[in-house]
C-alpha positions in Angstrom: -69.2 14.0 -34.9 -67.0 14.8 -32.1 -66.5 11.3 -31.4 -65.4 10.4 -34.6 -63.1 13.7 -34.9 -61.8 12.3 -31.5 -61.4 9.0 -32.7 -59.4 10.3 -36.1 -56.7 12.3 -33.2 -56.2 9.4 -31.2 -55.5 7.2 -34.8 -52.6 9.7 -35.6 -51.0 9.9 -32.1 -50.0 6.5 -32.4 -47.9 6.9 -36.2 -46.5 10.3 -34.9 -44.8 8.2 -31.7 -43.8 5.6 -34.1 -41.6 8.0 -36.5 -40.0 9.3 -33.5 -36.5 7.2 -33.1 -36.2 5.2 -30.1 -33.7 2.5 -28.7 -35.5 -0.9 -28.7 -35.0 -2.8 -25.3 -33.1 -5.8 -27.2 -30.6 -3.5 -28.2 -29.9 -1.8 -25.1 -29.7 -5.2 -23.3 -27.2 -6.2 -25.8 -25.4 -2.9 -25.4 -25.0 -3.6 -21.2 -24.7 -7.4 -22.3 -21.4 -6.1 -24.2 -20.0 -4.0 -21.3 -20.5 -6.5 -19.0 -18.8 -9.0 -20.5 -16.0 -6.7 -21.6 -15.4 -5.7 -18.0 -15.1 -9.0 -16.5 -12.7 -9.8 -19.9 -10.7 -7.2 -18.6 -10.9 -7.8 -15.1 -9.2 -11.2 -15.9 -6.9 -10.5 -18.2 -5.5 -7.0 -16.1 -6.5 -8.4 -12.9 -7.4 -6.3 -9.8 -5.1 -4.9 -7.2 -4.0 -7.0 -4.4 -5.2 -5.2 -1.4 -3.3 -7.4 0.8 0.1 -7.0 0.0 -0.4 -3.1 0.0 -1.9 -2.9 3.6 0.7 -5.6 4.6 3.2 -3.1 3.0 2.2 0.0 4.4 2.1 -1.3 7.8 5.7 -2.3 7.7 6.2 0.6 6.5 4.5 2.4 9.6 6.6 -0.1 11.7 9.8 0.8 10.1 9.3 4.2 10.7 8.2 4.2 14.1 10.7 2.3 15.6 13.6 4.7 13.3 12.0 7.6 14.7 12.2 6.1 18.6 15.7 5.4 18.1 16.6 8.4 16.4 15.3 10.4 19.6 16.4 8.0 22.1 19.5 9.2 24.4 22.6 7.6 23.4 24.4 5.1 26.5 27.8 6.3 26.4 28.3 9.4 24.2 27.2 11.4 21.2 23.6 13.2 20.2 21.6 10.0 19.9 21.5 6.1 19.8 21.5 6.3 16.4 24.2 8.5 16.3 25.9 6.9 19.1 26.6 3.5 16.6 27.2 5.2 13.7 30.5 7.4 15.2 32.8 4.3 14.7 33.4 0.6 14.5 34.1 0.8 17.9 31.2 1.6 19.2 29.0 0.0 16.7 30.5 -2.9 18.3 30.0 -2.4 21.5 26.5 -1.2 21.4 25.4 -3.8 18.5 23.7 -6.0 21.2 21.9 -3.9 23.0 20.6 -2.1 19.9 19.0 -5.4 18.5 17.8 -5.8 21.7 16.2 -2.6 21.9 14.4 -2.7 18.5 13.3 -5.9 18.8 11.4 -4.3 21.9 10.0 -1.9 19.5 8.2 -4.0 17.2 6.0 -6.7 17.3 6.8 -10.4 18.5 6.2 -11.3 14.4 8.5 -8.6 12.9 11.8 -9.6 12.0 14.2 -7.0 11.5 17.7 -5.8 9.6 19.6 -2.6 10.7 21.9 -1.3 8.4 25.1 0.8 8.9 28.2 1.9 7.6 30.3 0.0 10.1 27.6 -3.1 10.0 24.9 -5.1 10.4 22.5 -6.5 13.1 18.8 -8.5 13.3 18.2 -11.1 10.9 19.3 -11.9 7.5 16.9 -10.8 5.2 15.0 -13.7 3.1 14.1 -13.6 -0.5 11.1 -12.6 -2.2 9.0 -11.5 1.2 7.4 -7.6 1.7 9.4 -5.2 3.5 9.1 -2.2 4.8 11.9 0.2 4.9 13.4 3.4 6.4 16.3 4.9 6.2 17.6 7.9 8.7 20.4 10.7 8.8 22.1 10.7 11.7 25.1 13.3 11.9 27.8 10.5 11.8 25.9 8.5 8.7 22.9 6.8 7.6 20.7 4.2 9.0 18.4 1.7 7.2 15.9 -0.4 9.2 14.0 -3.2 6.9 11.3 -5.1 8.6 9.1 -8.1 7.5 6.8 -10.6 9.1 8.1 -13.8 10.3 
């Protein structure tokens, strides 16, 4: 008897499993089928960061400020607090020390930077060319501002 009382338990298990609600493996397939092809849909369509341009940019950046940061701590040649400072007091000596300063921050950066210094009284480096990543920074000095742009050649 016990092994037909054993054999009427092991009959049941099986229907008590079955009312028990359970995902079948087609439809969770489909399910990650869906996402999948929803995530490359969007990858396409929104497109994924360019890691490129924002390391490229972030390095100028870096450049930009370290040369700014040199200069704005450099001793000036003739007068005033700084070199910065020094050809930003007037016209005059903007012109006299324009030269040397594009000189000097050319020395600064790399041979494939390219460079635009901005002041009040003028310009100096290279003309800046369309549509190209630049880094930027622009300093206080007590006679006026500075702006250095840089970009690969």
């Amino acid at each position: 008897m016990n092994s037909q009382t054993s054999g009427k338990a092991d009959e049941s298990k099986p229907s008590e499993q079955r009312k028990r609600g359970q995902a079948s493996i087609t439809v969770v397939e489909a399910g990650i089928g869906i996402l999948l092809l929803l995530s490359v849909t969007f990858a396409f369509t929104l497109g994924v960061p360019d890691g490129e341009s924002a390391t490229t940019e972030s390095q100028l950046e870096r450049y930009a400020d370290d040369a700014t940061t040199l200069l704005l701590n450099e001793p000036p040649r003739h007068q005033d607090q700084t070199r910065l400072a020094e050809v930003t007091a007037s016209q005059e000596a903007f012109d006299r020390e324009q030269a040397e300063l594009a000189e000097r921050v050319a020395e600064l950066l790399p041979d494939n930077v390219m460079f635009r210094l901005e002041t009040q009284y003028g310009s100096l480096g290279y003309p800046l060319p369309e549509a190209v990543t630049t880094g930027e920074q622009t300093v206080l000095t007590p006679n006026g501002k500075v702006q250095l742009e840089v970009w690969y050649a």
